[in-house]
PDB file of N, CA, C and O in Angstrom:
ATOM      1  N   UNK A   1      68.187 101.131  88.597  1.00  0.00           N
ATOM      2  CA  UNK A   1      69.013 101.811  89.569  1.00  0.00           C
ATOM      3  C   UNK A   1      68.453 103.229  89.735  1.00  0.00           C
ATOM      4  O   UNK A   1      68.298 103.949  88.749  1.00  0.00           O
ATOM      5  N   UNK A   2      68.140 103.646  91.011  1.00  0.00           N
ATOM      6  CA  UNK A   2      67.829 104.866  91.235  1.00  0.00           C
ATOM      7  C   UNK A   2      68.835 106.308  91.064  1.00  0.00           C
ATOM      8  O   UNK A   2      70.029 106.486  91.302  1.00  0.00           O
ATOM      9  N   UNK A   3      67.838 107.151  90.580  1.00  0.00           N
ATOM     10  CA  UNK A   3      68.922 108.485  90.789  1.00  0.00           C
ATOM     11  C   UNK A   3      69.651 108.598  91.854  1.00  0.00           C
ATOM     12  O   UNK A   3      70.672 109.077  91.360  1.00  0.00           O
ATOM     13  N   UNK A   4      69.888 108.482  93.138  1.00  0.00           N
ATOM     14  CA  UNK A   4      70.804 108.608  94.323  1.00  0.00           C
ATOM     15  C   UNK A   4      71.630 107.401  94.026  1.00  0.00           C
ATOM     16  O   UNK A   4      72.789 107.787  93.867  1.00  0.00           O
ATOM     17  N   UNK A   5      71.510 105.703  93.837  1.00  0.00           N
ATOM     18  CA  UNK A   5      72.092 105.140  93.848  1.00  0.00           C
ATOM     19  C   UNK A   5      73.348 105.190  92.796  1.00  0.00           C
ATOM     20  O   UNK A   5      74.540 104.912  92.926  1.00  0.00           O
ATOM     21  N   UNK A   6      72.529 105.683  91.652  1.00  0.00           N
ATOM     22  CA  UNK A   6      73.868 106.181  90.721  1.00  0.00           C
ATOM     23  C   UNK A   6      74.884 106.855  90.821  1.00  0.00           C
ATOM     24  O   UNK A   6      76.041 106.525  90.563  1.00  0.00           O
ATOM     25  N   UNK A   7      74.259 108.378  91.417  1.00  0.00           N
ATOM     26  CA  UNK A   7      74.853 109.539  91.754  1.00  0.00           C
ATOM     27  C   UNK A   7      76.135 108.958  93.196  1.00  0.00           C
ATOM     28  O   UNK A   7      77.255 109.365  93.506  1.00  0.00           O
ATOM     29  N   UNK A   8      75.414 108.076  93.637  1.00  0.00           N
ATOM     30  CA  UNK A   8      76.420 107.753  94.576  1.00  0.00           C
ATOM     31  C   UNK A   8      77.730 106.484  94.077  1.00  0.00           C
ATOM     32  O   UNK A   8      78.809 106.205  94.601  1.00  0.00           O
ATOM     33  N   UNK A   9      77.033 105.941  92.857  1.00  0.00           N
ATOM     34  CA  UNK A   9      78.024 104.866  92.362  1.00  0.00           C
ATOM     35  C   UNK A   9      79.036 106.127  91.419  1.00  0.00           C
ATOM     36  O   UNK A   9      80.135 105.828  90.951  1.00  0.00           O
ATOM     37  N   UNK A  10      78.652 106.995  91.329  1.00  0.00           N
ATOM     38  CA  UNK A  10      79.991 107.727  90.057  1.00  0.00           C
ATOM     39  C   UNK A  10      80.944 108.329  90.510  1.00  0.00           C
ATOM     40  O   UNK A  10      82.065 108.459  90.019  1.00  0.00           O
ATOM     41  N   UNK A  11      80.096 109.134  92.484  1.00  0.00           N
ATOM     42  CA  UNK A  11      80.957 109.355  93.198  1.00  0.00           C
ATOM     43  C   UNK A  11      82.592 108.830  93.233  1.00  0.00           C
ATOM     44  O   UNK A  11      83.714 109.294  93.030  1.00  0.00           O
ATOM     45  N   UNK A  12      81.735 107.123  93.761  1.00  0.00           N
ATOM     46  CA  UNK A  12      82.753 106.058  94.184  1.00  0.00           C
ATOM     47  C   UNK A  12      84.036 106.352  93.448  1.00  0.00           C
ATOM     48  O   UNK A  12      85.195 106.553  93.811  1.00  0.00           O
ATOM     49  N   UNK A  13      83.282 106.296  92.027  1.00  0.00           N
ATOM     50  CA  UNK A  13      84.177 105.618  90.716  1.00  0.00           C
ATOM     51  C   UNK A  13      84.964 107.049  90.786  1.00  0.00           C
ATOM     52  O   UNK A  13      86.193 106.983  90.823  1.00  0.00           O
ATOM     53  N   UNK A  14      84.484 108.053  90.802  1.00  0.00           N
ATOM     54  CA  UNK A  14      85.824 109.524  90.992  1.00  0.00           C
ATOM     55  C   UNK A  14      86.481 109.766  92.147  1.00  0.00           C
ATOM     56  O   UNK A  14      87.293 110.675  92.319  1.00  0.00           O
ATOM     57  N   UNK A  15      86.032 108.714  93.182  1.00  0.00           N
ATOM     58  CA  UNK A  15      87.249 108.929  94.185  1.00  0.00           C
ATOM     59  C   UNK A  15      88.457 108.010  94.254  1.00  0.00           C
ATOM     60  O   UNK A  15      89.405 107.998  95.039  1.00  0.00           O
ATOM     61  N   UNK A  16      88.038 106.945  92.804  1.00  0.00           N
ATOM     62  CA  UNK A  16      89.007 105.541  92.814  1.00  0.00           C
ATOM     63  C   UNK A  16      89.893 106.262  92.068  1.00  0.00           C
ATOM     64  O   UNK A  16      91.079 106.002  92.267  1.00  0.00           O
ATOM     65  N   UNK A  17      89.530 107.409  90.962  1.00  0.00           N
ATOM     66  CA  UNK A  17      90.134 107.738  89.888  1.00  0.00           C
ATOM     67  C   UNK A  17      91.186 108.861  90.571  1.00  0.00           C
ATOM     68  O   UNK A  17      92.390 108.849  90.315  1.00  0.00           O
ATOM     69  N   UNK A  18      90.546 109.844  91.488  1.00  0.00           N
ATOM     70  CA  UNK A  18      91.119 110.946  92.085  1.00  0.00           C
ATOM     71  C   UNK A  18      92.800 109.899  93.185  1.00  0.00           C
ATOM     72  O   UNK A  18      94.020 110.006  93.060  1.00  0.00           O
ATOM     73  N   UNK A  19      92.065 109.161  93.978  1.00  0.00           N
ATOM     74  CA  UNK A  19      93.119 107.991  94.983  1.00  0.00           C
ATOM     75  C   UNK A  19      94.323 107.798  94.197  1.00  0.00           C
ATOM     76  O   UNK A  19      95.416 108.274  94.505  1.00  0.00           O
ATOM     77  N   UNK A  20      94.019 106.865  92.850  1.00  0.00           N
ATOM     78  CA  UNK A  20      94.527 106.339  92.369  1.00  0.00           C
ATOM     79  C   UNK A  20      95.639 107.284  91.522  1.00  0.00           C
ATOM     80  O   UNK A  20      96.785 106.879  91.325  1.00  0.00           O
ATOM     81  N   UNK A  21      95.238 108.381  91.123  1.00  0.00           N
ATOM     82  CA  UNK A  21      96.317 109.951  90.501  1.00  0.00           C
ATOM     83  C   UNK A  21      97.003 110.273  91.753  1.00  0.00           C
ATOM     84  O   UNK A  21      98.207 110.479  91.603  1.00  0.00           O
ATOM     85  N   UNK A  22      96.644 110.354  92.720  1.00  0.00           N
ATOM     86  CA  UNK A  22      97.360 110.887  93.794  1.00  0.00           C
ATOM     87  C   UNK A  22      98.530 110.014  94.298  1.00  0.00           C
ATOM     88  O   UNK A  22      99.672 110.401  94.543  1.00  0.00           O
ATOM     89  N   UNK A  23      98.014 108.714  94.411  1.00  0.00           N
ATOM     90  CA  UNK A  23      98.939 107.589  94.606  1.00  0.00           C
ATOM     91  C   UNK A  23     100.438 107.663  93.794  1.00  0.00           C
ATOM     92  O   UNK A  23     101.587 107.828  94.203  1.00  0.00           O
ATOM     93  N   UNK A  24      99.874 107.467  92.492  1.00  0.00           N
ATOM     94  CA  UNK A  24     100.867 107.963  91.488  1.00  0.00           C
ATOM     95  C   UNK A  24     101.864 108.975  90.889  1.00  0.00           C
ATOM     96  O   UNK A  24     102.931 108.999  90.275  1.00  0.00           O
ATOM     97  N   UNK A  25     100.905 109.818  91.418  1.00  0.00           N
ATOM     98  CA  UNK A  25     101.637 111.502  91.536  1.00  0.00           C
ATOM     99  C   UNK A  25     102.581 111.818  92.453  1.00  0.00           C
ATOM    100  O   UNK A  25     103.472 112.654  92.299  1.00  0.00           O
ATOM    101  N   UNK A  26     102.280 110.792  93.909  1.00  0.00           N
ATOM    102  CA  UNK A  26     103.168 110.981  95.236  1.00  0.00           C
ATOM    103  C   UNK A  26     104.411 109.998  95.057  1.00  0.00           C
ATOM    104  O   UNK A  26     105.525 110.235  95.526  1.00  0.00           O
ATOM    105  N   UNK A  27     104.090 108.907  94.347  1.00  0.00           N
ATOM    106  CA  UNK A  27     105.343 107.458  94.229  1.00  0.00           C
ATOM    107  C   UNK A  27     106.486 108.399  93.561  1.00  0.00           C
ATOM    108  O   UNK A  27     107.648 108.471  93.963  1.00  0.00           O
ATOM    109  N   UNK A  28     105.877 109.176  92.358  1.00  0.00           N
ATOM    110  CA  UNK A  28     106.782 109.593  90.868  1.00  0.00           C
ATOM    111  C   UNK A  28     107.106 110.523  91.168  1.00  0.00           C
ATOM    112  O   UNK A  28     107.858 111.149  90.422  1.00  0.00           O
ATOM    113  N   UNK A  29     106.664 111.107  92.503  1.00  0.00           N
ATOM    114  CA  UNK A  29     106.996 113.437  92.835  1.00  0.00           C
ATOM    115  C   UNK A  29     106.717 113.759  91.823  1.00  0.00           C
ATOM    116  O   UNK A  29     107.560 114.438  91.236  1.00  0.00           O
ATOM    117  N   UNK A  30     105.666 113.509  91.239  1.00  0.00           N
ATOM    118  CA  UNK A  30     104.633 114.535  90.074  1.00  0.00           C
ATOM    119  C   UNK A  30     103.597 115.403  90.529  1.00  0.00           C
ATOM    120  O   UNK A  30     103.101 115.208  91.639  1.00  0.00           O
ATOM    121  N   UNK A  31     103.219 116.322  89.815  1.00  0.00           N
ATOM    122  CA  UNK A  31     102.342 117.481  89.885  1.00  0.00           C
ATOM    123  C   UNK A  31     101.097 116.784  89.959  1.00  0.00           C
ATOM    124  O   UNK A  31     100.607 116.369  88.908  1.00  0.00           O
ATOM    125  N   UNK A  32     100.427 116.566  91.209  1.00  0.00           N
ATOM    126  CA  UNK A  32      99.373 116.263  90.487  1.00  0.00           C
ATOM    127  C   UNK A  32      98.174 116.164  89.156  1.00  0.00           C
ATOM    128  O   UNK A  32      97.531 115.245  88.649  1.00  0.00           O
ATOM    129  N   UNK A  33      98.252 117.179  89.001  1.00  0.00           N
ATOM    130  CA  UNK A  33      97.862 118.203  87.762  1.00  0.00           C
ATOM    131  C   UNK A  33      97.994 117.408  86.705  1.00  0.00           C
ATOM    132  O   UNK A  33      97.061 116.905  86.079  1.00  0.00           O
ATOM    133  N   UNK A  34      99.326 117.259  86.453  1.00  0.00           N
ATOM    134  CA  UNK A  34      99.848 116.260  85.543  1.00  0.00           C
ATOM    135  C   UNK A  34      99.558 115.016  85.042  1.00  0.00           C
ATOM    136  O   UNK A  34      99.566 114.850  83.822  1.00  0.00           O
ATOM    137  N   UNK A  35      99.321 114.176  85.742  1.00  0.00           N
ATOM    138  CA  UNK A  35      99.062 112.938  86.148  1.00  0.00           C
ATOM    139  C   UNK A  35      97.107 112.598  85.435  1.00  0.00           C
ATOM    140  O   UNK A  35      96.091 112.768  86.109  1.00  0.00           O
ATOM    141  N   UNK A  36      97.144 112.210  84.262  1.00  0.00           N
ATOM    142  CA  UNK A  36      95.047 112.317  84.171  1.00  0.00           C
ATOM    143  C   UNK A  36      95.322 111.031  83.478  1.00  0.00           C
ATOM    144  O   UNK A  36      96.382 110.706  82.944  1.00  0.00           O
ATOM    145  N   UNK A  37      93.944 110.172  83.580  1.00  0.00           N
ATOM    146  CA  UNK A  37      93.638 109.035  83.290  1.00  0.00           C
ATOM    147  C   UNK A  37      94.058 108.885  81.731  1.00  0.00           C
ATOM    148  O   UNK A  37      94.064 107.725  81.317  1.00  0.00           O
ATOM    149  N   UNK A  38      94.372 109.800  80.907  1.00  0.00           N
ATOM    150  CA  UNK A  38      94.518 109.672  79.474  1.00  0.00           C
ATOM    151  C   UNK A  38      96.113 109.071  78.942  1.00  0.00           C
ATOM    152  O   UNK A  38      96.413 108.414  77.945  1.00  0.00           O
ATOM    153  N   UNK A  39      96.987 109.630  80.116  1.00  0.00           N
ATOM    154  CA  UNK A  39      98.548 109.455  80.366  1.00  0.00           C
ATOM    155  C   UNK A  39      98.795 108.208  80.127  1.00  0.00           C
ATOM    156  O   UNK A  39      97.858 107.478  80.451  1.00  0.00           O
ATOM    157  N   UNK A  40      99.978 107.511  79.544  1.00  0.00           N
ATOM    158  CA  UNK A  40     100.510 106.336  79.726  1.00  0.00           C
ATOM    159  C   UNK A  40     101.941 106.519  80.772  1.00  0.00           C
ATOM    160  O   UNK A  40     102.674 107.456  81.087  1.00  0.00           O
ATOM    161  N   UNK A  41     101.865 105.255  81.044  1.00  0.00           N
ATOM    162  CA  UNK A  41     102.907 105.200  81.927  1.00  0.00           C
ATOM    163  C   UNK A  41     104.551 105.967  81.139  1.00  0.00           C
ATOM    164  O   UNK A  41     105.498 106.503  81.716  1.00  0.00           O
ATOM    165  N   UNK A  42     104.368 105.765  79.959  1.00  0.00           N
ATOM    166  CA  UNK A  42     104.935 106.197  79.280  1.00  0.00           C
ATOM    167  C   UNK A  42     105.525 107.049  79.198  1.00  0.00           C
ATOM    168  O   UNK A  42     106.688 107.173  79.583  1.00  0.00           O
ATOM    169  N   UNK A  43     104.513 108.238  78.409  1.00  0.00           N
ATOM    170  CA  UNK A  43     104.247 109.806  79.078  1.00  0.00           C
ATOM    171  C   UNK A  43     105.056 110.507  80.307  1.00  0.00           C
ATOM    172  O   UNK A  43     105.838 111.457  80.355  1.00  0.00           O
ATOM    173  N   UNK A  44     104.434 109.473  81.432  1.00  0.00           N
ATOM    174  CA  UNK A  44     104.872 110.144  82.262  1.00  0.00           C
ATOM    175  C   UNK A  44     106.399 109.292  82.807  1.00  0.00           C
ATOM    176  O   UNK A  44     106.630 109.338  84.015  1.00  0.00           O
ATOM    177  N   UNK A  45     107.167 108.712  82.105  1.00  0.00           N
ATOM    178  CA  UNK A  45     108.456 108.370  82.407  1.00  0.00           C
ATOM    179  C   UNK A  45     108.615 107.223  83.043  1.00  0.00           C
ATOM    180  O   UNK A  45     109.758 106.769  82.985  1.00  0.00           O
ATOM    181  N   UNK A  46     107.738 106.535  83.703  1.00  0.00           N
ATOM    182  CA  UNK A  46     107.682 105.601  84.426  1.00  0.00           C
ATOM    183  C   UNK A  46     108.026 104.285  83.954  1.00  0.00           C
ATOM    184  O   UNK A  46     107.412 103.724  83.047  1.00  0.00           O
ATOM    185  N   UNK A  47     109.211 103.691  84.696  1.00  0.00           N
ATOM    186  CA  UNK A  47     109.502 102.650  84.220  1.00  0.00           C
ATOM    187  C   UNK A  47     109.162 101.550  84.799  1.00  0.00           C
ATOM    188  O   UNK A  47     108.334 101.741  85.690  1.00  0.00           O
ATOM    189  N   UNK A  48     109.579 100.069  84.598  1.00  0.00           N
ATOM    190  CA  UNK A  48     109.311  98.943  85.279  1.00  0.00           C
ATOM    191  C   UNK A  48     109.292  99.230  86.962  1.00  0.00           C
ATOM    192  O   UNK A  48     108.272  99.233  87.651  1.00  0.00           O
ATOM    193  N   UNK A  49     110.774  99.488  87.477  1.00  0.00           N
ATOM    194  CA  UNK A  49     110.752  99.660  88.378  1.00  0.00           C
ATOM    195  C   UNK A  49     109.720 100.457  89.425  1.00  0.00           C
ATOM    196  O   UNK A  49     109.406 100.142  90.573  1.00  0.00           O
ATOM    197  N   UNK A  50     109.282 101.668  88.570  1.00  0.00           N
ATOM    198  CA  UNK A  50     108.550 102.711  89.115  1.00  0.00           C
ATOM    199  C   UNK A  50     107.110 101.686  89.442  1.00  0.00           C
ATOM    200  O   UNK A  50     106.672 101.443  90.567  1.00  0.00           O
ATOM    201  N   UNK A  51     106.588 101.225  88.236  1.00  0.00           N
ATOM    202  CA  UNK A  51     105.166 100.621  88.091  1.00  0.00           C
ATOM    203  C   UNK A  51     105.586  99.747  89.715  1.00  0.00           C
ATOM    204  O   UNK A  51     104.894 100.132  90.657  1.00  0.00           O
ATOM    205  N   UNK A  52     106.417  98.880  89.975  1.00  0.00           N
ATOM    206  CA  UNK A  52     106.852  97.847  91.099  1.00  0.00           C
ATOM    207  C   UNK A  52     106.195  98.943  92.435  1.00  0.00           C
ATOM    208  O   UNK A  52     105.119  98.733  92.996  1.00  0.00           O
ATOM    209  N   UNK A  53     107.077 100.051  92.732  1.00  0.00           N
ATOM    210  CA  UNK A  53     106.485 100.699  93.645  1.00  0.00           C
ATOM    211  C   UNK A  53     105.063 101.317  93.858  1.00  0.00           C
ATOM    212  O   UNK A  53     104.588 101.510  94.977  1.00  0.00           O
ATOM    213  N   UNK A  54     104.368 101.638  92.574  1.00  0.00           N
ATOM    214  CA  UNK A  54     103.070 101.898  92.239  1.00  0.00           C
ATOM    215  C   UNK A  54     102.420 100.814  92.491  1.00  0.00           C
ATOM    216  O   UNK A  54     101.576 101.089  93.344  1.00  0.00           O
ATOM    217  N   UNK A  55     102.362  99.668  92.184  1.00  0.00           N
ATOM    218  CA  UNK A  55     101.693  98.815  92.443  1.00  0.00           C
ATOM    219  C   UNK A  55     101.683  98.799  94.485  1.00  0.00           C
ATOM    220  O   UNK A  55     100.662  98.653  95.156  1.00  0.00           O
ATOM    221  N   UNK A  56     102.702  98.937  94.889  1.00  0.00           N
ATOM    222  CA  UNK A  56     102.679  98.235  96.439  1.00  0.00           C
ATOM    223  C   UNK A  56     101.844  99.789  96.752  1.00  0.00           C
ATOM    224  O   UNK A  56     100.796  99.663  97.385  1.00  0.00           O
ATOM    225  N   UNK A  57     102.093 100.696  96.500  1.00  0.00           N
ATOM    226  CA  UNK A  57     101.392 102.042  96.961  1.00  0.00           C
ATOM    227  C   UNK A  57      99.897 101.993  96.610  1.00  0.00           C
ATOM    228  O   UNK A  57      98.966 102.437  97.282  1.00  0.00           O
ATOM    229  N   UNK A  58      99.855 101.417  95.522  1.00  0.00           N
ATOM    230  CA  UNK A  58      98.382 101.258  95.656  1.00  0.00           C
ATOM    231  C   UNK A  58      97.551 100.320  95.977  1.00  0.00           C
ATOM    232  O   UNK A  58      96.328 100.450  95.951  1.00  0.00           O
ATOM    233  N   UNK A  59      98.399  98.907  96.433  1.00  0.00           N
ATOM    234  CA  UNK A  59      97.878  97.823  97.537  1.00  0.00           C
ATOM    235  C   UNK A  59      97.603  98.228  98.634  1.00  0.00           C
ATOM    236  O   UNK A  59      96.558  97.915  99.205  1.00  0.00           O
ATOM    237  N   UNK A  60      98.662  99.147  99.225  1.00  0.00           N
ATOM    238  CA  UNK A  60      98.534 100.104 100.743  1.00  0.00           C
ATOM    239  C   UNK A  60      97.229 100.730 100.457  1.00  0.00           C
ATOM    240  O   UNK A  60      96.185 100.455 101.048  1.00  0.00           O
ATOM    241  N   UNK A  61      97.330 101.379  99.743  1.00  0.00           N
ATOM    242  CA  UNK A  61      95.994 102.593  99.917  1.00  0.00           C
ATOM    243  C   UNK A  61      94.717 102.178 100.158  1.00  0.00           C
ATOM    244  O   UNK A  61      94.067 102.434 101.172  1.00  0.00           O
ATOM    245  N   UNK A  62      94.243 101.316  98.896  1.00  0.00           N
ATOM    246  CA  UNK A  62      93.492 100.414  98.461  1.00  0.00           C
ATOM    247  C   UNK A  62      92.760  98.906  99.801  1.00  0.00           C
ATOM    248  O   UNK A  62      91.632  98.484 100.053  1.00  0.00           O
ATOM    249  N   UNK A  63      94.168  98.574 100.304  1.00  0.00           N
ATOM    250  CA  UNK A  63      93.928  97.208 100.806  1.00  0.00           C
ATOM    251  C   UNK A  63      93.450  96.206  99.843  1.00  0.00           C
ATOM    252  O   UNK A  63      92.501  95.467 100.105  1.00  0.00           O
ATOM    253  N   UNK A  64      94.042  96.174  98.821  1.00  0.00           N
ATOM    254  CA  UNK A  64      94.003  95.500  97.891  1.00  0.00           C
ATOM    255  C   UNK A  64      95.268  94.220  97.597  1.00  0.00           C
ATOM    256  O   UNK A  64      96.401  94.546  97.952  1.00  0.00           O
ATOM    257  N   UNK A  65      95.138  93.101  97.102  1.00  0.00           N
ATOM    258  CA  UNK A  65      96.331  92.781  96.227  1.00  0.00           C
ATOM    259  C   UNK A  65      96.172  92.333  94.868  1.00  0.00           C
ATOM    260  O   UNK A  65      95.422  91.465  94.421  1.00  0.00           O
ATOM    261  N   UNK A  66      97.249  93.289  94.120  1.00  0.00           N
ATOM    262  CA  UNK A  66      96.690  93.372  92.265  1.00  0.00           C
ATOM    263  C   UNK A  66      97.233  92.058  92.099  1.00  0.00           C
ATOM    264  O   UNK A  66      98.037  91.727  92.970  1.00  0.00           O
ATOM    265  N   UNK A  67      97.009  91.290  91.262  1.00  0.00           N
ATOM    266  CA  UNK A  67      98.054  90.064  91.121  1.00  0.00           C
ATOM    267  C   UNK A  67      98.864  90.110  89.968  1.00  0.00           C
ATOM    268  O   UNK A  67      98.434  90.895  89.123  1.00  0.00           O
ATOM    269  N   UNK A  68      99.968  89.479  89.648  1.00  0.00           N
ATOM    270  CA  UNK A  68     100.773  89.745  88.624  1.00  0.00           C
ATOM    271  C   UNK A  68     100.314  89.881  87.469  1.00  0.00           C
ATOM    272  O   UNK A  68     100.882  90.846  86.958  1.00  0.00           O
ATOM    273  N   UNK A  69      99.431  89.331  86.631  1.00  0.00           N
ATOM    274  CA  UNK A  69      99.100  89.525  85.074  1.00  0.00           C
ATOM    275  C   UNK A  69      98.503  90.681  85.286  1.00  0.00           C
ATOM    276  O   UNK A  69      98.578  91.407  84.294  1.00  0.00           O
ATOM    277  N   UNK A  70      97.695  91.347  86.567  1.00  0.00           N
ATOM    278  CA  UNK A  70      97.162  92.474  86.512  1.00  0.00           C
ATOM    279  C   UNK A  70      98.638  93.783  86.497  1.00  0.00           C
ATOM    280  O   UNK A  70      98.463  94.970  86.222  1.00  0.00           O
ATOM    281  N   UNK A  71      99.217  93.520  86.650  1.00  0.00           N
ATOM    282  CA  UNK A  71     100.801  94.349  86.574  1.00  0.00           C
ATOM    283  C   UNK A  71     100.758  94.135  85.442  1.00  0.00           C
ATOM    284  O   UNK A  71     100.136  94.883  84.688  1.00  0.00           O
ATOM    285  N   UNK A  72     101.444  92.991  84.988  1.00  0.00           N
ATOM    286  CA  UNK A  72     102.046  93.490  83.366  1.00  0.00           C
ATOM    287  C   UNK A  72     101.396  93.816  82.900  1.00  0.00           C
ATOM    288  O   UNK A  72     101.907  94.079  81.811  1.00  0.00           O
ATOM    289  N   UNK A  73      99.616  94.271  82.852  1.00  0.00           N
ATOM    290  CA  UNK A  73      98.774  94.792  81.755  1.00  0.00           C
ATOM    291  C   UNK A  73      98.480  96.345  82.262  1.00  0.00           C
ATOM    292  O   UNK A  73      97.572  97.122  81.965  1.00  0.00           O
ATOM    293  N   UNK A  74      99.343  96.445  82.932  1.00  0.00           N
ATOM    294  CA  UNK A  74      99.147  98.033  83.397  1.00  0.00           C
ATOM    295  C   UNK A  74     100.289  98.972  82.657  1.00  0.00           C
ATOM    296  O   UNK A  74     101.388  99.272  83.124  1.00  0.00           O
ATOM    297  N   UNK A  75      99.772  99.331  81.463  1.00  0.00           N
ATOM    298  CA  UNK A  75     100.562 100.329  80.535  1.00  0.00           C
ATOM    299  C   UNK A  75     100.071 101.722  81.195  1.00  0.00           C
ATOM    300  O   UNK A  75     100.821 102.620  80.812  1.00  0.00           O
ATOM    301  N   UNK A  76      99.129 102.167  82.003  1.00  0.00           N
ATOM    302  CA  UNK A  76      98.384 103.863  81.361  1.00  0.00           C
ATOM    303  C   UNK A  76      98.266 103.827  82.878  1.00  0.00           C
ATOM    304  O   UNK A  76      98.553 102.963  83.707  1.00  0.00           O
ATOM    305  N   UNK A  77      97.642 105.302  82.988  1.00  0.00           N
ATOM    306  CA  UNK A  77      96.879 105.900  84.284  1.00  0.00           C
ATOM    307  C   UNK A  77      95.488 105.233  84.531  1.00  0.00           C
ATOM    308  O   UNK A  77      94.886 104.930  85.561  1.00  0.00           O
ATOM    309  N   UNK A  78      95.231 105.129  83.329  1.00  0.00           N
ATOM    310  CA  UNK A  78      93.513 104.454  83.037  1.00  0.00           C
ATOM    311  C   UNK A  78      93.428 102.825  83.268  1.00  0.00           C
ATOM    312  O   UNK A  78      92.434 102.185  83.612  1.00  0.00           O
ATOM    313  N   UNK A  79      94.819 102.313  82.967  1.00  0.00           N
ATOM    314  CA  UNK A  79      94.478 100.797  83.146  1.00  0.00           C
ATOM    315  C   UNK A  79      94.813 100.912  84.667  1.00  0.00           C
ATOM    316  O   UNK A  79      94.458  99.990  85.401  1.00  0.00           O
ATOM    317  N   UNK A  80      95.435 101.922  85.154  1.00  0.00           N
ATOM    318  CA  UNK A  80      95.672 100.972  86.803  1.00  0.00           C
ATOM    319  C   UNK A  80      94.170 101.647  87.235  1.00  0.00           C
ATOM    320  O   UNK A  80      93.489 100.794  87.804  1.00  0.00           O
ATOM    321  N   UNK A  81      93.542 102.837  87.125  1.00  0.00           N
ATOM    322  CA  UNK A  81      92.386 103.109  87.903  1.00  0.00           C
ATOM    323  C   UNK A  81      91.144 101.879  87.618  1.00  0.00           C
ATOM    324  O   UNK A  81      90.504 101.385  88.547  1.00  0.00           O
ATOM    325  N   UNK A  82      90.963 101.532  86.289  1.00  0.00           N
ATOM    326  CA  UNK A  82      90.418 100.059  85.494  1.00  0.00           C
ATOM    327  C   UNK A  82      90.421  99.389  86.282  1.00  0.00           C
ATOM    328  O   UNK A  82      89.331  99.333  86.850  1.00  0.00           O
ATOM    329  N   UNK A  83      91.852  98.194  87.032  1.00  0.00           N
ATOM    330  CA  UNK A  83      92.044  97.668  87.452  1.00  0.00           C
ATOM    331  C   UNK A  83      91.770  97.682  89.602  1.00  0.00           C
ATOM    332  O   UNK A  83      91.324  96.722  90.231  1.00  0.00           O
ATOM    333  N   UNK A  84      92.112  98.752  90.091  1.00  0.00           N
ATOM    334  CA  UNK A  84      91.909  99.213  90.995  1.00  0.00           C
ATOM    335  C   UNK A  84      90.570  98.782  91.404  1.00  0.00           C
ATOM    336  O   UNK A  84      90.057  98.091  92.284  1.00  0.00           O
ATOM    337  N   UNK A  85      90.169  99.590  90.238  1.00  0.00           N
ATOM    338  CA  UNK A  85      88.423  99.819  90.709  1.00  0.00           C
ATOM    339  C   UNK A  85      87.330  98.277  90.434  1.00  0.00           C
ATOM    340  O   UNK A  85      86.210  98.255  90.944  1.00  0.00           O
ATOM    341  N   UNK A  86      87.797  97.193  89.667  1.00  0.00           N
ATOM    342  CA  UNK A  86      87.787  96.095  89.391  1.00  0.00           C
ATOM    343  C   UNK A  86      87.902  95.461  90.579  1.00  0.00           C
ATOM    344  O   UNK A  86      86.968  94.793  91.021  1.00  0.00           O
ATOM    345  N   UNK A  87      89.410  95.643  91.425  1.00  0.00           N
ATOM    346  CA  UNK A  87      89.494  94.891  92.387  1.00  0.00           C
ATOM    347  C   UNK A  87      88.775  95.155  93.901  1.00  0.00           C
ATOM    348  O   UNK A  87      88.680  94.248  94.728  1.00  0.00           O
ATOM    349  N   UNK A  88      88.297  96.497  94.135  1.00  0.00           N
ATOM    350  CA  UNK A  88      87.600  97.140  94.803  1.00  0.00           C
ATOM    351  C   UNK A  88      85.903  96.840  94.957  1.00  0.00           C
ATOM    352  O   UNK A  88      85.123  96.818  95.909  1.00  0.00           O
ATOM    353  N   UNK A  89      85.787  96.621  93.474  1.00  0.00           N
ATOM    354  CA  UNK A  89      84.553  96.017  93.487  1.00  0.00           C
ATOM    355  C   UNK A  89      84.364  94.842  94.000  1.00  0.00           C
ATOM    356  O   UNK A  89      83.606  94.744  94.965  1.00  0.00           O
ATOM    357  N   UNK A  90      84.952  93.801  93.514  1.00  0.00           N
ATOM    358  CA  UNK A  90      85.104  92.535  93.690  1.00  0.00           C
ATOM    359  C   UNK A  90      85.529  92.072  95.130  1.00  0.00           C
ATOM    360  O   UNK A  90      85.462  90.945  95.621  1.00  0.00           O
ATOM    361  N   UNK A  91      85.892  93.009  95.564  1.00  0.00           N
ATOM    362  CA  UNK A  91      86.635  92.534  97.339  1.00  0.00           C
ATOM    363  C   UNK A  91      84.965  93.263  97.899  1.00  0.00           C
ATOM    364  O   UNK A  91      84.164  92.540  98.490  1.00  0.00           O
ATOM    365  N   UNK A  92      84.696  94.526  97.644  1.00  0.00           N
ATOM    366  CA  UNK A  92      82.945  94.647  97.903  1.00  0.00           C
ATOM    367  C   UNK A  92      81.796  94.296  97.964  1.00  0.00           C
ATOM    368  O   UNK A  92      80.865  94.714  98.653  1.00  0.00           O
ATOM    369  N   UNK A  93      81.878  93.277  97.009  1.00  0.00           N
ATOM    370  CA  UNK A  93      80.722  92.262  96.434  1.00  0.00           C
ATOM    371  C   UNK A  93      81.169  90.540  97.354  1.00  0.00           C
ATOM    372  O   UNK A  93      80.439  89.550  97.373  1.00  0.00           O
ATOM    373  N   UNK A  94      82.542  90.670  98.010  1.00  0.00           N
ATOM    374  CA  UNK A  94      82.175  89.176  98.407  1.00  0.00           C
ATOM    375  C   UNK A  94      82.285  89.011 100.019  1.00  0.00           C
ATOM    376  O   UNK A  94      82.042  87.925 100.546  1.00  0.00           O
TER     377      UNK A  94
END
C-alpha cells in the first residue's frame, strides 16, 4: 500500500470515528468534547433505550443497517465506531 493510499485510508477511518462521536453527542445533548472512543456507553449514561435511538441515528448518517447482534454487542464509543466502520467497509467493497 502506498504512502497516499494509506494516508488517505486513516483519513477515512477519523472521519468514521469523528461522524460517529458527533452522532452520539447530538442523540444524548452531550459535549462533544466529552464523548472519545475510550467511553463506555456506560460512562456516559446511556441506556438501552438511548443505544435504540443511536443505532437509527447512525443508520441515517451512515446509510447503513447495523443488524441486531451488532446492537447488543455495542457496550462503548469504540465498539459502535468498530462496528460502523466494519459495515462501511463492507457495503464499499461490494
Amino acid at each position: 500500500m502506498g504512502i497516499w493510499t494509506r494516508m488517505l485510508e486513516e483519513a477515512k477511518q477519523d472521519d468514521i470515528s469523528a461522524r460517529v462521536i458527533r452522532v452520539i453527542a447530538e442523540t444524548q445533548k452531550l459535549p462533544v468534547d466529552s464523548v472519545t472512543e475510550e467511553k463506555t456507553f456506560e460512562e456516559l449514561k446511556i441506556d438501552s433505550l438511548d443505544g435504540i435511538n443511536i443505532v437509527f441515528a447512525l443508520e441515517n448518517e451512515f446509510n447503513i443497517s447495523i443488524p441486531d447482534e451488532g446492537v447488543e454487542n455495542m457496550r462503548s464509543v469504540h465498539d459502535a465506531v468498530t462496528g460502523v466502520r466494519s459495515l462501511v467497509d463492507a457495503k464499499a467493497a461490494s
